[in-house]
C-alpha positions as CSV (number, residue, x, y, z in Angstrom):
1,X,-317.8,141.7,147.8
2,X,-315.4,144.5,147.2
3,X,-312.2,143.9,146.9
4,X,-309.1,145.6,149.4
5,X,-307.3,146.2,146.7
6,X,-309.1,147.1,143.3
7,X,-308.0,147.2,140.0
8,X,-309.6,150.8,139.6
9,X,-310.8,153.2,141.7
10,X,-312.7,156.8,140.9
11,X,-310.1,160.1,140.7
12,X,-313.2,162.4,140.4
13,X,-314.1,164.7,142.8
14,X,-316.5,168.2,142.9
15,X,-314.9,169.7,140.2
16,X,-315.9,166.7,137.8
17,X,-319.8,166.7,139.8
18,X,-319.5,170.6,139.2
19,X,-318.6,170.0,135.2
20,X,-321.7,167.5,134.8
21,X,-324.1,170.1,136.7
22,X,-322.2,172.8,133.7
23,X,-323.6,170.7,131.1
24,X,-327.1,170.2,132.4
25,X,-327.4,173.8,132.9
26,X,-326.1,174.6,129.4
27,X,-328.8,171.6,128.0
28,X,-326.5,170.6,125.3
29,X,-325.3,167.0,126.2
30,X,-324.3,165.9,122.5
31,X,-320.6,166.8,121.6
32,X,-320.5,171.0,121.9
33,X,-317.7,173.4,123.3
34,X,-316.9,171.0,126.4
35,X,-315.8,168.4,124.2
36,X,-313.8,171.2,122.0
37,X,-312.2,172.4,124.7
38,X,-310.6,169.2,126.2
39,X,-309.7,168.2,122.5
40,X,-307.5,171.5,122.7
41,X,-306.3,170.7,126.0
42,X,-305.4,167.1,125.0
43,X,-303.5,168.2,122.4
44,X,-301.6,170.6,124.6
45,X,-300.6,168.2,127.1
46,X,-299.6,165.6,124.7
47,X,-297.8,168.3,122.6
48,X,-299.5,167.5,119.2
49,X,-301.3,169.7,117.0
50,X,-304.6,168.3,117.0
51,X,-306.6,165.9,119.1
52,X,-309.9,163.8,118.4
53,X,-312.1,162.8,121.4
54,X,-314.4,160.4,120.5
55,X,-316.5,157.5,122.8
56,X,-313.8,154.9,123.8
57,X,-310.1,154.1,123.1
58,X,-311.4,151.3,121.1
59,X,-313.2,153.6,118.3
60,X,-310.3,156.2,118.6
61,X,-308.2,152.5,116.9
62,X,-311.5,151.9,114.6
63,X,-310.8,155.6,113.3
64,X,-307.0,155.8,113.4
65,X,-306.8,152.8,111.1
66,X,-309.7,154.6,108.5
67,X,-308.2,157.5,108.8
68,X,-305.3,155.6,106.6
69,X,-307.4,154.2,104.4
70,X,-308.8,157.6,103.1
71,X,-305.9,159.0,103.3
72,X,-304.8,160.8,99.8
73,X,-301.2,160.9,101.0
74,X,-299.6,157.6,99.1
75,X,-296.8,157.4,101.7
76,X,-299.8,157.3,104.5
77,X,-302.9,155.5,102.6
78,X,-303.3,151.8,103.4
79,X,-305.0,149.5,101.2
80,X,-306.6,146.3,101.8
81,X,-304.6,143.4,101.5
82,X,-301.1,145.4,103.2
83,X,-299.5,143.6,105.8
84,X,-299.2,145.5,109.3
85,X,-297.4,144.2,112.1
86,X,-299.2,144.1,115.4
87,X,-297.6,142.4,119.2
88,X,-298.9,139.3,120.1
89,X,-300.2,141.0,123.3
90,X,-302.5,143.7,123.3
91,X,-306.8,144.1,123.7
92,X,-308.9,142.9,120.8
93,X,-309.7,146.1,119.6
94,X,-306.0,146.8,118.6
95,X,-306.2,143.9,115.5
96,X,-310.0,144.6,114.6
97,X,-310.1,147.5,113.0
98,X,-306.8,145.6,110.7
99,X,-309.6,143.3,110.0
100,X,-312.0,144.9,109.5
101,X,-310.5,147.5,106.8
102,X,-309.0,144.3,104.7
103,X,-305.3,144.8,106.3
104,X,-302.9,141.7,106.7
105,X,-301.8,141.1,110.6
106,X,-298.4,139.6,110.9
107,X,-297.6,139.1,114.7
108,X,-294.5,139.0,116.3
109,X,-294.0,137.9,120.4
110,X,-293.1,140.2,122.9
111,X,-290.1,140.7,124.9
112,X,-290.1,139.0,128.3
113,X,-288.8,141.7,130.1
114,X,-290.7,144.7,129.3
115,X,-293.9,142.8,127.7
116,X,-293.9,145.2,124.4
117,X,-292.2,144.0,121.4
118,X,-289.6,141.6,120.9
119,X,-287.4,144.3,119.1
120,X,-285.1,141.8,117.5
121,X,-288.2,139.6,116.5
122,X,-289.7,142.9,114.8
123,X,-286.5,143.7,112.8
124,X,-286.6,140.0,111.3
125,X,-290.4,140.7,110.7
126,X,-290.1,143.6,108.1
127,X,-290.1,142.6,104.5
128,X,-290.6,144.7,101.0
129,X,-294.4,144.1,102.1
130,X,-294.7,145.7,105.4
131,X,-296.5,148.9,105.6
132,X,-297.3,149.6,108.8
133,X,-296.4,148.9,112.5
134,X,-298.4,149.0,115.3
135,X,-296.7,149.7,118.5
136,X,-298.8,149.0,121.5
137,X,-297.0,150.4,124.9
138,X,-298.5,148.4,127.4
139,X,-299.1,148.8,130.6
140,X,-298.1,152.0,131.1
141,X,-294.8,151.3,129.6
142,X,-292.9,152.9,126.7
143,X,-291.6,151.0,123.9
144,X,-288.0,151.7,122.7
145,X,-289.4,154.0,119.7
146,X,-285.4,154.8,118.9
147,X,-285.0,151.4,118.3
148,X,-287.9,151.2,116.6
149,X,-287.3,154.2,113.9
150,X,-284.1,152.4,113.4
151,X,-285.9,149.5,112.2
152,X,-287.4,151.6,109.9
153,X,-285.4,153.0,108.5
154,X,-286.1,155.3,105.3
155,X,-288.6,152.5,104.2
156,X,-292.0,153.5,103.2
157,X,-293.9,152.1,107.0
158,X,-296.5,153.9,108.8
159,X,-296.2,153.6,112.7
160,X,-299.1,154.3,114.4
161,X,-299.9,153.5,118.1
162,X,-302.4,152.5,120.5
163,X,-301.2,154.0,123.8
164,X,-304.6,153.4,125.5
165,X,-302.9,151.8,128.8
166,X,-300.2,154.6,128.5
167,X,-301.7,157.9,128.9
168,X,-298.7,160.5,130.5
169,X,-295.6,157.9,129.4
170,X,-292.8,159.3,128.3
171,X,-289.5,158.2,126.1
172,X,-286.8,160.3,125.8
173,X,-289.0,163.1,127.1
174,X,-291.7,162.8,124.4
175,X,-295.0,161.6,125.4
176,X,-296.2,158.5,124.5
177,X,-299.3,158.1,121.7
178,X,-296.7,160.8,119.3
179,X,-294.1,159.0,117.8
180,X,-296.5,157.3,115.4
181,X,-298.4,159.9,112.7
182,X,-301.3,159.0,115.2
183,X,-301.4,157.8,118.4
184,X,-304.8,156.2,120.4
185,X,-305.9,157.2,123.7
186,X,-308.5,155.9,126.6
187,X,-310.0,157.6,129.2
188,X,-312.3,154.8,130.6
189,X,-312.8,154.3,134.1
190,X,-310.1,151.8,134.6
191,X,-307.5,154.5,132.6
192,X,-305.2,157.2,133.8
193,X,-308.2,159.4,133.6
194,X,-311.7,159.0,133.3
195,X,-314.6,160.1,131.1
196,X,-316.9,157.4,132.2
197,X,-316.3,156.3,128.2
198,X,-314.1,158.3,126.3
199,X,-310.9,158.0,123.6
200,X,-309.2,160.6,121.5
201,X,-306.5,160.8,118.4
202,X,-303.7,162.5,118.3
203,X,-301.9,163.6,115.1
204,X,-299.7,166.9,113.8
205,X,-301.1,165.9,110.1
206,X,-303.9,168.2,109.2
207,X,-305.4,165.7,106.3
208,X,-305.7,163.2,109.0
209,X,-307.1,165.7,111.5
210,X,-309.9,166.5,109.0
211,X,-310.4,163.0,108.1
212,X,-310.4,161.9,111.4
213,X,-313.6,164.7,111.9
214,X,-315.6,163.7,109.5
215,X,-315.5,159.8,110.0
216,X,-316.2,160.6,113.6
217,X,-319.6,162.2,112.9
218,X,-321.3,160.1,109.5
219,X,-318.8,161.2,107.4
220,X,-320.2,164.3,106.6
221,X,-318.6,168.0,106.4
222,X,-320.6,169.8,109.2
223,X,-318.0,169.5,111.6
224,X,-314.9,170.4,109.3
225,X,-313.4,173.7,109.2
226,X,-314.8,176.3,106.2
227,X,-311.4,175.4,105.1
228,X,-309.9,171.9,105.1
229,X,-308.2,169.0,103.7
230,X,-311.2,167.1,102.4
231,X,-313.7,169.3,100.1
232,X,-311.6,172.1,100.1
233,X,-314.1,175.2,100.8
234,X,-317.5,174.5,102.2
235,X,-320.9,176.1,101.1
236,X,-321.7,179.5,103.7
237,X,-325.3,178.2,103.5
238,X,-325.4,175.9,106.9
239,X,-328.5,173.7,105.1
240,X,-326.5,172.6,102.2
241,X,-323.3,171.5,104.6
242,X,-325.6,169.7,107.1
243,X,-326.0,166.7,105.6
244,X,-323.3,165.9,102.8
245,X,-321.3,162.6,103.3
246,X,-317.9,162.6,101.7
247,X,-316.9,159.4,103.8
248,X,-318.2,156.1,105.0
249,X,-317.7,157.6,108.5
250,X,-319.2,156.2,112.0
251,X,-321.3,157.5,114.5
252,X,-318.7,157.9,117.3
253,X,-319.2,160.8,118.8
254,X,-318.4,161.3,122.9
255,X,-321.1,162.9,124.7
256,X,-320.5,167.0,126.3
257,X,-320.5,165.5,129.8
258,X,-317.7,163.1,128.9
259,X,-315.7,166.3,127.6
260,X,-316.8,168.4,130.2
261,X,-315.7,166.0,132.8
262,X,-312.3,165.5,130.8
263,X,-311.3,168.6,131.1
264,X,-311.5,168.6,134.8
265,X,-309.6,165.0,134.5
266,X,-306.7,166.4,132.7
267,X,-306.3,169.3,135.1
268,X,-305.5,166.5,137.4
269,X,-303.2,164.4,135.6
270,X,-300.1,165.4,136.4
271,X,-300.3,164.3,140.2
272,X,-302.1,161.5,139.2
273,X,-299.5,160.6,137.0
274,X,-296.7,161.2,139.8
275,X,-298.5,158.9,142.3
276,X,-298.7,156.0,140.0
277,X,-294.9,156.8,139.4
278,X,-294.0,157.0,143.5
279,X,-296.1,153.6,143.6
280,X,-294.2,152.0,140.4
281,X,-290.7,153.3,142.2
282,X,-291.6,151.4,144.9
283,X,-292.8,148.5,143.5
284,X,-289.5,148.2,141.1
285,X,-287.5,148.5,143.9
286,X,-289.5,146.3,146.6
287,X,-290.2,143.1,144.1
288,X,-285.9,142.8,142.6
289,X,-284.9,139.7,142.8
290,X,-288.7,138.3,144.3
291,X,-288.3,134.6,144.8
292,X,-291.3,134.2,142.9
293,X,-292.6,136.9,140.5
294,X,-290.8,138.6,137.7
295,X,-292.0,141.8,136.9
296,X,-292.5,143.9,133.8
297,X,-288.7,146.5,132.9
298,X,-289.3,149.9,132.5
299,X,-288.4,151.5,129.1
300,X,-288.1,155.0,129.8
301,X,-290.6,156.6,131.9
302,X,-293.4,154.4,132.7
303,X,-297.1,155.8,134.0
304,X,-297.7,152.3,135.2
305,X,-301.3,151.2,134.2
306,X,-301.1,148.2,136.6
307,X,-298.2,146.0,138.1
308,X,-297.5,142.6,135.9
309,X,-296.8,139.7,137.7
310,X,-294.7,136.8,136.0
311,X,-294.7,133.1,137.9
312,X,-291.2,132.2,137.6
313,X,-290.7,128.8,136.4
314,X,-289.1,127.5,139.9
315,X,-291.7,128.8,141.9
316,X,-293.2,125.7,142.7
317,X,-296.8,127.0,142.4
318,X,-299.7,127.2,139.5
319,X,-300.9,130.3,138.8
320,X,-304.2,128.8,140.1
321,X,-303.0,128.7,143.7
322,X,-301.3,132.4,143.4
323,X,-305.3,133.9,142.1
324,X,-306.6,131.9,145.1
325,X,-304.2,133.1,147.4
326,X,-304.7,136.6,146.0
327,X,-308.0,136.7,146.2
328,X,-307.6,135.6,149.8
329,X,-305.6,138.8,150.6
330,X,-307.8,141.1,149.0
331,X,-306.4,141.8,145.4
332,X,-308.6,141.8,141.7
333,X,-306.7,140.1,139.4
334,X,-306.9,140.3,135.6
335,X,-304.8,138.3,133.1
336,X,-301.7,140.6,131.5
337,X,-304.4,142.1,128.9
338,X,-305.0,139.5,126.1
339,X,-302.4,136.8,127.0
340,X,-301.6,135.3,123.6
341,X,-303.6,136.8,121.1
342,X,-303.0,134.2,119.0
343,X,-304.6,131.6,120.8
344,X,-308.4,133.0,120.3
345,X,-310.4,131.4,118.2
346,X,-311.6,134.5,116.4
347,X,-308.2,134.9,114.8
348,X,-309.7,131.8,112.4
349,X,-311.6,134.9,111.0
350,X,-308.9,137.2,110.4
351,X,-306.3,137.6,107.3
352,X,-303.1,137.0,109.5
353,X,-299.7,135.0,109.8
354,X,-297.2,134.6,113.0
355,X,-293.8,135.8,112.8
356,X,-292.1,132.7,114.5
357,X,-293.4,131.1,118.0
358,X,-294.8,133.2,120.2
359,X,-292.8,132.3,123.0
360,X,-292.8,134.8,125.4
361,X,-296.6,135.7,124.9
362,X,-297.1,132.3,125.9
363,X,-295.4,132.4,128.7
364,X,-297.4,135.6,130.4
365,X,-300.7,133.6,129.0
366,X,-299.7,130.9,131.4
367,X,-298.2,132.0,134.6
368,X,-299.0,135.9,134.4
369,X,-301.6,138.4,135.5
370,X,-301.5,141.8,137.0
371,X,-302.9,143.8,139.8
372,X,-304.0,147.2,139.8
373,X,-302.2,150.5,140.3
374,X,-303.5,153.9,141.3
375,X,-303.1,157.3,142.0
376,X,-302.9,157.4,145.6
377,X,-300.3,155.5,147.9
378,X,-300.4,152.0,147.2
379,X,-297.5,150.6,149.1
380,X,-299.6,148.6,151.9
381,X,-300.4,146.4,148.5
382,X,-297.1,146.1,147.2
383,X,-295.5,145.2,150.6
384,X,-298.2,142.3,150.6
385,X,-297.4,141.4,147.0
386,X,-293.3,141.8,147.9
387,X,-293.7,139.5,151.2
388,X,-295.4,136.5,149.4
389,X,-294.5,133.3,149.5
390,X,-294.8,130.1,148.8
C-alpha cells in the first residue's frame, strides 16, 4: 500500500523525460558532455571551482577519502593509521571508506538539539593525533562550521564533509558541502534532487580535482586535462593515454542519462529548495513546545531533508505505539539515519575508539525517527503530526 504521506516523492517532469530522450538520440549513454555539463553547473551553484559527478553520494565519500590518500600535498595527504573524527550519527558509508583506507575513527555524540555534533564534545576530542574531521550536516541541517574552524584552529586537520542529506543548506550564506577542502553530495531519489543514482565532489583544489578524475574512471589519465596535477603533460597520441593507470582508482563512473537528467534537476532547485524551506517554517513554528515530540534546531539555513521527531521522555508512550499510530495516519517512517552508529556490530571490524558516551545518539536511537519532507506543500502532514496526542 502506498503510503499518504511518503518519505519521497518524484520532482521530475517533461524536461527530465525530454533530457533521457536527448541521450538516446545522441547514443552515448556512458559519462559524455551531459555529465560535463551538470559537473560545471554543480560547481556553479555550489560556488566551487570544480565538481565531480560520479554514481551515488556513497562513492563521491569512497573518493573524497582517496583522494587524501594520494594526495602529494603533506598538509592534505592521510595515511593509514591517522585518526579522523566522525559523529556518532550519520549513514554507513560516511565511516567505510575511513576503514577501508586504514584511517582511525574516533566518534564523538551529537548534540540533542540540532542532531550534528556535540561541539563541546568535538573540542575535547582533538589531540596532537587528529587529522581530520568529518562533519556530517544532517538532515538538511548546517553544522556551526565557525565554531568548528575555531576548533581548529591553525592545527594541521583536514575537514572534509559529507553533505549528502544537505544539498542547497546554507551557513552564513555559504553553501553547505564547501567549508571542508571537499564536500560530498547525493542526488538519489530520496535527495533534494534526483539522478535516479548519482553523487558528486566538490573542491577549489585543482590536485584533488585531478585526483578525484582519475580514481573515478580506473585510475588512468584519459580523462585528465593535457595539463594537470598528476603526470604533468600527457602524450598527443590518444592510444598511448587510453590505458595508463597512475592510481588504484574505481570504476565509478555516473551514466550520461543521470547527467543529463541532473542538469534539468538543478534548473529546478532553487524552488525546490524554497518549498522544503516554507514547509520547515511551518513545521518549526507548528511543533514549539509539542507535548510530545522535540524536534531537530536549525543552524543557519536548513534545506530540510526530512522532519526529526524526538519522543520526549514524559510522553508516556514507546516509540512502538507512535510508528503504529503513524502508520495508522498514513506516514513512512524511518529511524533518524543510523541511530547510534556505534551500536552495529560491524564496528567490531573497524580500527575505532568512542570519545565518551554517546548519550545523545542514544537517545534518537531509542525514541526517534523522522518523516519525510518535500518540495511541494506539506502542511496537511505537519498539522497531523502537530495535533498528535497521546
Amino acid at each position: 500500500m502506498t503510503a499518504r504521506f511518503p518519505l519521497a516523492t518524484s520532482s521530475w517532469d517533461q524536461a527530465e523525460i525530454d533530457a533521457i530522450q536527448r541521450v538516446i538520440a545522441s547514443d552515448q549513454y556512458s559519462m559524455g558532455p551531459e555529465v560535463a555539463r551538470f559537473e560545471a553547473d554543480f560547481a556553479a551553484f555550489a560556488g566551487s571551482r570544480h565538481a565531480v559527478m560520479v554514481n551515488s553520494g556513497s562513492s563521491a565519500n569512497l573518493v573524497m577519502v582517496a583522494a587524501l590518500r594520494y594526495s602529494s600535498n603533506p598538509e592534505l595527504r592521510l595515511e593509514p593509521g591517522d585518526e579522523v573524527i566522525v559523529p556518532a550519527v550519520s549513514w554507513s558509508t560516511t565511516f567505510y571508506p575511513l576503514h577501508q583506507y586504514g584511517l582511525r575513527m574516533k566518534f564523538v555524540d551529537i548534540d540533542a538539539e540540532t542532531l550534528n555534533y556535540d561541539l563541546d564534545a568535538l573540542a575535547g576530542a582533538v589531540t596532537d593525533r587528529t587529522r581530520a574531521i568529518m562533519a556530517v550536516n544532517l538532515l538538511g541541517n548546517p553544522q556551526d562550521f565557525a565554531r568548528i574552524r575555531e576548533i581548529i584552529g591553525q592545527r594541521r586537520i583536514v575537514l572534509i564533509e559529507d553533505n549528502c542529506e544537505s544539498l542547497g543548506a546554507t551557513f552564513q550564506g555559504c553553501q553547505t558541502g564547501t567549508f571542508g577542502v571537499m564536500g560530498t553530495f547525493s542526488s538519489f531519489f530520496s535527495h533534494h534532487i534526483s539522478t535516479m543514482e548519482g553523487g558528486l565532489v566538490v573542491t577549489d583544489d585543482e590536485e584533488l580535482y585531478h585526483i578525484l578524475l582519475a580514481l573515478r574512471a580506473h585510475g588512468w589519465t584519459r580523462n585528465l586535462p593535457k595539463t594537470n596535477r598528476l603526470t604533468g603533460e600527457k602524450s598527443d597520441d590518444p592510444f598511448e593515454e587510453s590505458f595508463r593507470f597512475v592510481l588504484p582508482g574505481y570504476n565509478l563512473r555516473p551514466l550520461e542519462m543521470s547527467g543529463a537528467i541532473g542538469v534539468e534537476q538543478l534548473k529546478k532547485l532553487p524552488a525546490l529548495i524554497e518549498g522544503r524551506r516554507r514547509n520547515g517554517a511551518h513545521f518549526a513554528s507548528a511543533m514549539a513546545g509539542h507535548p510530545i515530540f522535540r524536534i531537530q534546531r536549525e543552524v543557519g539555513r536548513s534545506s530540510w531533508f526530512g522532519f526529526a521527531l524526538i519522543l520526549r521522555p514524559d510522553s508516556g508512550l514507546t516509540r512502538g505505539q507512535v510508528l503504529a499510530r503513524f502508520g495508522e495516519l498514513g506516514f513512512d517512517t524511518r529511524p533518524i539515519v543510523s541511530g547510534n552508529f556505534t551500536k552495529n556490530p560491524v564496528l567490531s571490524m573497524m580500527d575505532h575508539e568512542l570519545h565518551g558516551r554517546m548519550v545523545n545518539a542514544e537517545e534518537i536511537d531509542r525514541n526517534g525517527f523522522f518523516i519525510g519532507n518535500h518540495h511541494y506543500d506539506f502542511a496537511e502532514a505537519i498539522d497531523i503530526v502537530a495535533a498528535f496526542r497521546k
